[in-house]
Structure formats: structure tokens, C-alpha cells
C-alpha positions, -999 to 999 in steps of 0.1 A, spaced: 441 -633 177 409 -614 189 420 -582 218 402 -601 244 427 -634 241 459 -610 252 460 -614 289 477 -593 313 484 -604 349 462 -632 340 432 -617 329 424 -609 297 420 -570 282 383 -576 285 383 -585 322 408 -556 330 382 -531 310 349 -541 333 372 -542 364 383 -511 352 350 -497 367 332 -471 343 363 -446 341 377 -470 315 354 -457 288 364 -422 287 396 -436 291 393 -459 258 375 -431 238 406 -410 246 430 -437 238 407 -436 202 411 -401 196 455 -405 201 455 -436 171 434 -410 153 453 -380 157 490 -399 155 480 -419 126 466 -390 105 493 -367 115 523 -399 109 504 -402 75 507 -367 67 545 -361 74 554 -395 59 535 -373 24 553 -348 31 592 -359 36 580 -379 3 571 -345 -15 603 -324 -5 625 -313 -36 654 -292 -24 667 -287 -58 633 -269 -70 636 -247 -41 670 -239 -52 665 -239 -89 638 -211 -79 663 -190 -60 686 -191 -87 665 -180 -111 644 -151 -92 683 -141 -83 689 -139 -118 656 -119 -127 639 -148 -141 608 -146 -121 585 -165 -146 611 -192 -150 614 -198 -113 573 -195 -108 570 -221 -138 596 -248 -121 578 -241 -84 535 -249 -103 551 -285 -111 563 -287 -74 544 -306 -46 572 -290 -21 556 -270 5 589 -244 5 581 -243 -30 545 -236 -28 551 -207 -4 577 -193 -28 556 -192 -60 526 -178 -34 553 -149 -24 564 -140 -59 533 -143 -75 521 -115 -54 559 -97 -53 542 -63 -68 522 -56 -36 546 -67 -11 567 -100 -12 576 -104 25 538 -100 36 529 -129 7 558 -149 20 545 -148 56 507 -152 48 521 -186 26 542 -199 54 520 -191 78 490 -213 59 514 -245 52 529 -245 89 493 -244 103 486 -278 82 521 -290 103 502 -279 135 470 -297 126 462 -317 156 489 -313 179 465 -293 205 442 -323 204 470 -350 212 484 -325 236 445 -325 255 446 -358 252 484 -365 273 471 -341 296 435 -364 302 443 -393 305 467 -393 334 437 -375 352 412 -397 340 432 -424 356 439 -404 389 394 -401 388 393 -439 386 420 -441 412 396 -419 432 366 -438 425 380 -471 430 394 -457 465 361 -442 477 344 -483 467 374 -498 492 367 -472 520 325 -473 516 330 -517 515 356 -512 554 321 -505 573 304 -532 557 293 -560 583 295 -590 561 332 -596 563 338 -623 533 320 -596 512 340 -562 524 372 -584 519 360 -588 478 346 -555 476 379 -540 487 399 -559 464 380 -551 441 384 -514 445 417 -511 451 417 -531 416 398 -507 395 420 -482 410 454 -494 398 438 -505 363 425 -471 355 456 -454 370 475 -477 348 455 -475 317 454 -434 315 493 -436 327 500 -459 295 481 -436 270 501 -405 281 533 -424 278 525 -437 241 512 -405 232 537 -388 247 566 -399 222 543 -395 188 532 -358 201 572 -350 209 585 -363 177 558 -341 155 566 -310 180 603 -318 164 594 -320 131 569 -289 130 599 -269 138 623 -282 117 597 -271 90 598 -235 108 634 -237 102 631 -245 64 605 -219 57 631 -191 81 658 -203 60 637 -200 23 627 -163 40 663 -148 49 674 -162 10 644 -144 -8 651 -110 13 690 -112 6 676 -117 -29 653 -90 -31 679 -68 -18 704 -76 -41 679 -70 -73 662 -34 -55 702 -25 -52 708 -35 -89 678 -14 -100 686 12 -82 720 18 -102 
């Protein structure tokens, strides 16, 4: 069924956008730039809660706990895991400083997590205000149309503004709202992946403890 066939307090989406006044279009390019953003950023996590192995990460532990450093850098290459990624970075580079490659790692895969997030975060903030300008715009039509002499006419051209007023207002409330739930539930999931990578950090430093204490004696 084409867009324009879905009505809405009897009048179709293409009749709300031109009484919209010409607000709408920023509005609807804004609305374009949230379906990009959520559906890349949906896309991406969906990859990678689909890539996650666990037991690598914990097979790699075990085995740079037990010296094998090579063994546990040979299970993390086959790995698509990004804890796993950041752990072969970190003890790949261990001879310099493992704790700095461990943070330069992380820091690299949690910005792909944050990838976006300041754009949909722009765009919850806009469009409520592009609404509240066509509110404005559609306010200033009804109060220019009061000193109009023509009666019949000042009575449709008031309507009419206080209808692109509420439509804009309504359109750039609705795009907040649906972006709103998207950009909270990615927030949510960015720092659940902050707590995986803290979590991978604190077990490589007890283990590098434990083996500088073992060389030691």
C-alpha cells in the first residue's frame, strides 16, 4: 500500500506533509537520518551479539595464565570476538607495555560501539525544536490572517495555521519519541560492552601479576 494511502485524522500522510507548511522537510530529512543511523547501528550490534565467543576469551586466559602466550594468541587470530581481538592486540604487544596495548585496543573497538550515537542524539534533540519552529511559524500565519478584512478567508487561513502548527509539533514530537527508545537501548548496550572489556582488563592484570610474581621467585 503506497505511504500516501495511510490516512491519519482523515487525511492522508501526503496531505498532512504540505499542510505541514515547509518545516516538514527538515523535519522528514531528520526523520531519514534516525532510520539511517538506528538501522546501521541495530545491524551492527545484531553482528556483533552473533560474533561473541566467551569460551575463546576464556580459553585465552587460561592459557596466557599458564604461560602459553602463543597458544592463547593462536585460539584469539581465529576469533571474530571483539574481547578477543583486544586481547591478542594487548599480548601481542606485552614486551612494551600490556596495559597501554590493552587500553589503545579497547579503546578502538568501543569507539565502533559509539559510532553514531552523537548523530541520533542531534537528531532527538532537533526534532522536537523543529516542531516547536513550525509551531511558531504556523502561529505567526493565524495571528498575520486575525487582521485580515475578508472574513470567510481569515477564518481558513487561521485554520489553517493553527493546522501546520500541531502537524509539525506533532511530527518532530513523534521522531524524538521513536528515536528516543533505539538511542537508549544502544546507550545500554555500549556500556555493557564497557563492562566486558573492564572485566577482560582486571583478569589480564590479576594475570600478569601472578606470572611477574612467579618470575620473580
Amino acid at each position: 500500500m503506497p505511504i500516501a494511502a495511510f490516512t491519519f485524522m482523515d487525511q492522508t500522510m501526503m496531505e498532512l506533509f504540505v499542510h505541514g507548511g515547509p518545516i516538514m522537510w527538515p523535519i522528514i530529512l531528520v526523520s531519514f537520518i534516525m532510520i539511517t543511523v538506528v538501522c546501521e547501528r541495530i545491524i551492527f550490534i545484531i553482528r556483533e551479539n552473533g560474533s561473541r565467543e566467551p569460551e575463546v576469551v576464556e580459553k585465552m586466559l587460561e592459557n596466557a595464565e599458564n604461560g602459553d602466550v602463543e597458544g592463547a594468541l593462536q585460539i584469539g587470530k581465529k576469533s571474530k570476538d571483539f574481547i578477543a581481538r583486544i586481547l591478542v592486540y594487548a599480548l601481542s604487544h606485552k614486551e612494551h607495555s600490556i596495559s597501554n596495548a590493552f587500553m589503545r585496543a579497547s579503546n578502538q573497538e568501543l569507539n565502533r560501539f559509539g559510532q553514531g550515537m552523537a548523530t541520533l542524539d542531534t537528531v532527538i534533540t532537533a526534532a522536537p525544536l523543529l516542531g516547536l519552529l513550525g509551531t511558531v511559524t504556523g502561529m505567526m500565519k493565524t495571528f498575520a490572517s486575525l487582521g485580515s478584512a475578508d472574513i470567510s478567508s481569515s477564518t481558513g487561513a487561521i485554520t489553517g495555521g493553527v493546522g501546520e502548527a500541531l502537524i509539525a509539533t506533532m511530527c518532530g514530537l513523534g521522531i524524538a519519541i521513536m528515536g528516543l527508545l533505539p538511542f537508549n537501548y544502544l546507550n545500554a548496550r555500549t556500556e555493557e560492552a564497557k563492562h566486558e572489556v573492564a572485566d577482560a582488563a582486571n583478569a589480564l592484570e590479576l594475570i600478569t601479576k601472578k606470572t611477574e610474581n612467579s618470575s620473580t621467585h
